[in-house]
C-alpha positions in Angstrom: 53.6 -22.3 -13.8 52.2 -24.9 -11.2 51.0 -28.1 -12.2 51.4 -27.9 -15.8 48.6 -30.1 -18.0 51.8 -31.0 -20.1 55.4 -30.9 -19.4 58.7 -31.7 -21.3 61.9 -31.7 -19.8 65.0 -31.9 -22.2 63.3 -34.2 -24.6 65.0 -35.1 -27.7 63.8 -37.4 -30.9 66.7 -38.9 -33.6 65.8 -41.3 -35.5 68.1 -43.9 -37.7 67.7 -42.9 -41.5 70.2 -43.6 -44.5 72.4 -40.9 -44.0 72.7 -41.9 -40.7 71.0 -40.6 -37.4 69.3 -37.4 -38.1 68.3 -35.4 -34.7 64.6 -34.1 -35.1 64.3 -32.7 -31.5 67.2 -31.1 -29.6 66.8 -30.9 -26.0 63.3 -29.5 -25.6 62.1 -28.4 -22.4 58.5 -26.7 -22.2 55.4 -26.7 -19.7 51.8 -26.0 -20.7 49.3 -25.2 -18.6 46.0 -26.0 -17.9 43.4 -24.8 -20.2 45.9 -23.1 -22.1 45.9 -22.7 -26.1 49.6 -23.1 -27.3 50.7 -22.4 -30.8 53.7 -24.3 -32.5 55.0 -22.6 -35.1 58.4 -23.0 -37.7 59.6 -23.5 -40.8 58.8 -27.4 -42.5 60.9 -29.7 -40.9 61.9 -28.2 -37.8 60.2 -30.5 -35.6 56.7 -29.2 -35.3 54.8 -32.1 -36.1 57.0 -35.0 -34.5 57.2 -32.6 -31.1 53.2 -32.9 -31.1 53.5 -36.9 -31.6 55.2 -36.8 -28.6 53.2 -35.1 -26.5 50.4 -37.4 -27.5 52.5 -40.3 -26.9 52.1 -41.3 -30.9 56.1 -40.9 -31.3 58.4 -42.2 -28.0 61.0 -39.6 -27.4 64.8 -41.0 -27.1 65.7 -38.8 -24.6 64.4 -36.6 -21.7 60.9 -36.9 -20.6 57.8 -36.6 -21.7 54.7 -36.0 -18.5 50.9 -35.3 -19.5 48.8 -34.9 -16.7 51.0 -36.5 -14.2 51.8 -39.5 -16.4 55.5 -39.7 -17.6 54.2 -41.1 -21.2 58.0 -42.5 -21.5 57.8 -45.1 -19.4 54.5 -46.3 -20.5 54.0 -48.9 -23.1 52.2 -48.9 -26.0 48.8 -50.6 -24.7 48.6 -48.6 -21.6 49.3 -45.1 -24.2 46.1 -45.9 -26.1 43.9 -46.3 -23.1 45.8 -42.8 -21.8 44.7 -41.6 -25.0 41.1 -42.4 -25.5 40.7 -41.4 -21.9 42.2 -38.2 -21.8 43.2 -36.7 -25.2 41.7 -36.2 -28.9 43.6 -35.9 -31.8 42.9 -34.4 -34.9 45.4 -34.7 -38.2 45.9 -32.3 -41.6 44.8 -35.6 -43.2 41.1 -36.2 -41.6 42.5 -40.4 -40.6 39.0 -41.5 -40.9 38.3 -45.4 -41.6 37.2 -45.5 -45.4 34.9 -48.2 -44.6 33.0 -46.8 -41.5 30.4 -44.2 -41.9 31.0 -40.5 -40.2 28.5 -42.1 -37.2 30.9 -44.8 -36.9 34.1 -43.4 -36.7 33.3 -40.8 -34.2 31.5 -43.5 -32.0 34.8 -45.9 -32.4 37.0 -44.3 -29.6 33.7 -44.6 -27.4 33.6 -48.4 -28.0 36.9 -49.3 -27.8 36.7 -47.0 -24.2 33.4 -49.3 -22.7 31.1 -46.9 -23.2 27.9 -47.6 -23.0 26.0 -45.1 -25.0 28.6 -44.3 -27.5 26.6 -44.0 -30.8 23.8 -41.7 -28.6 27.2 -39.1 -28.5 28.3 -39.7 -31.2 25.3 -38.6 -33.1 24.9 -35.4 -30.5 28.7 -34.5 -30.9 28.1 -34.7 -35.3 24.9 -32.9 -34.5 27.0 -30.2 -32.8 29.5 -29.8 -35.8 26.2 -29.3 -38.2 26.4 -32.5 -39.3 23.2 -34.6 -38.0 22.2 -35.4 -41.7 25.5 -37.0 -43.0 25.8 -39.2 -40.3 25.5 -42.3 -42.5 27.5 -41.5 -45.2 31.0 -42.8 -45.5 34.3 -40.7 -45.9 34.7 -40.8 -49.7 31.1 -39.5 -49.6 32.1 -36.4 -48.1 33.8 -33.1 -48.7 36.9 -32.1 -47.5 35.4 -29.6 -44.9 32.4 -32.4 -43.6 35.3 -34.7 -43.1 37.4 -32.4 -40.9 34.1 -31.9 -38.9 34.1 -35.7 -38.7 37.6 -35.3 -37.4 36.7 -33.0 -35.2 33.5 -35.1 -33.6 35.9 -38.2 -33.2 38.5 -36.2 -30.8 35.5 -34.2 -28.8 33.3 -37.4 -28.4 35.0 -38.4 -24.8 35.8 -34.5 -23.8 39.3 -34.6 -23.6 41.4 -32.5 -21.0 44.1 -32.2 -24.3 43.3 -31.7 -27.9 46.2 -31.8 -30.5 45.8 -30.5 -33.9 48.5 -30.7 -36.5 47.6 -28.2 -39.2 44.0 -28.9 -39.2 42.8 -27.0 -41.7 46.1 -27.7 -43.9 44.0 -29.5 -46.6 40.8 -26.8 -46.5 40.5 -23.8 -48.7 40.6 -20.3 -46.5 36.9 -20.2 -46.0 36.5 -23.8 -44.7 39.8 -23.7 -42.8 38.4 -20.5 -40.8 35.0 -22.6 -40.0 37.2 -25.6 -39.2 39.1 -23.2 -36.7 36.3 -21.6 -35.0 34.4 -25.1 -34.3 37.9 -26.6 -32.8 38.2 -23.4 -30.4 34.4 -23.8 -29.5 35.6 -27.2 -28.3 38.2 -25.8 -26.5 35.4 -23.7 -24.6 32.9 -26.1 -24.4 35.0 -28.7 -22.5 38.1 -26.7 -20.9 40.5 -28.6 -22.7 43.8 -27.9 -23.2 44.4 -27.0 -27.2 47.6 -27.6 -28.7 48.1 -26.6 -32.7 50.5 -27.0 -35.4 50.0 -24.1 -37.7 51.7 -22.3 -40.6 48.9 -19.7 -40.6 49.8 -16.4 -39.2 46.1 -15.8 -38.1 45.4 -19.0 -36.5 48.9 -18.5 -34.5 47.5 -14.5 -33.6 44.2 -16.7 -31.5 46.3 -18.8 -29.4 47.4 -17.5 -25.7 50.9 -18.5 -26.9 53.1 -19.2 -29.6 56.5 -21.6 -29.6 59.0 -21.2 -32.2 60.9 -23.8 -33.8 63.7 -23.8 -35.6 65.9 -27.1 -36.4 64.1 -29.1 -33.2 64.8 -26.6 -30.7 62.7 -23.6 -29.3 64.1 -20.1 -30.7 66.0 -18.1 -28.0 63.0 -16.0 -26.9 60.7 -19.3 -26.2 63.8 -20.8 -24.6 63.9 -17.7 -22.0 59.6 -17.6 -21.9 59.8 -21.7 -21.1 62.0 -21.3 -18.3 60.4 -18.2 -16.3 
């Protein structure tokens, strides 16, 4: 693979808890490539999640290193890692992480602000308009269903056209139906702006539409994805 878009080299995560130090990731070394979809898959608890923090500099790994489009994210601190992110990656979370006291226009035009942008509630009301959802734009979270907020979500992490977009079990909270929408509109953001998806998914069909899967298993790849990562 040449110039992988993301690209982990024996990166480990333990963390101090009262039992002691519990490992969460064990050595994990893994490239993605540009434009590529990437599935990460595993039991609950093997290191899914906390493996996609990392690669969207949200958790710091404690050993190895962590390099997103040229950057080695472990050597940056925490100021320069948002600015990374609102330039280059979007985020979305089982959990929506929407600010209760902002309306859907708001929160999707928030990464814009923070970034200098000039016209950022002009996007933001095209990139709500593109999820279907030009006529809630004023309404707050609580106001919402589960679904309209995902597709709030969703606007928030497409708004600057990432090259990455990290989803950890998106459509976790949804019903089947929703979830599937959910899906589809997060894969036609994928192909709208040639970004590089990343998922976190229990669900065997979501898995099947990715160009690859990665297994976990107690914070390290399974043999196979072991063997695949380093060819």
């Amino acid at each position: 693979m040449t110039d992988p878009v993301i690209s982990l080299n024996d990166v480990r995560l333990s963390l101090d808890g009262n039992a002691g130090r519990v490992d969460i990731l064990r050595g994990i070394t893994l490239d993605v490539a540009r434009g590529e979809t990437l599935g990460l898959v595993g039991p609950s608890g093997s290191g899914k999640s906390s493996l996609l923090m990392l690669m969207g500099g949200l958790e710091r790994a404690t050993g190895g290193r962590v390099s997103v489009l040229g950057h080695d994210l472990t050597a940056m601190g925490e100021d320069a890692l948002a600015r990374f992110r609102r330039h280059h990656m979007g985020v979305v979370f089982q959990s929506f992480h929407l600010i209760a006291t902002m309306t859907a226009l708001e929160n999707v035009a928030t990464p814009l602000e923070l970034a200098g942008v000039g016209d950022a509630f002009q996007r933001a009301e095209a990139e709500l308009a593109a999820m279907g959802l030009a006529d809630r734009a004023g309404h707050y979270p609580a106001q919402l269903s589960g679904g309209e907020q995902q597709r709030v979500a969703l606007a928030r992490a497409a708004v600057s056209h990432p090259d990455i977009l990290l989803a950890d079990e998106p459509t976790g909270n949804l019903d089947g139906t929703t979830g599937q929408s959910i899906m589809d509109l997060l894969f036609g953001l994928r192909d709208r702006y040639g970004s590089t998806l990343v998922l976190v998914t229990h669900a065997p069909d979501l898995a099947a539409r990715c160009d690859r899967v990665v297994h976990l298993v107690d914070g390290a790849l399974a043999a196979a994805d072991a063997r695949d990562a380093a060819e």
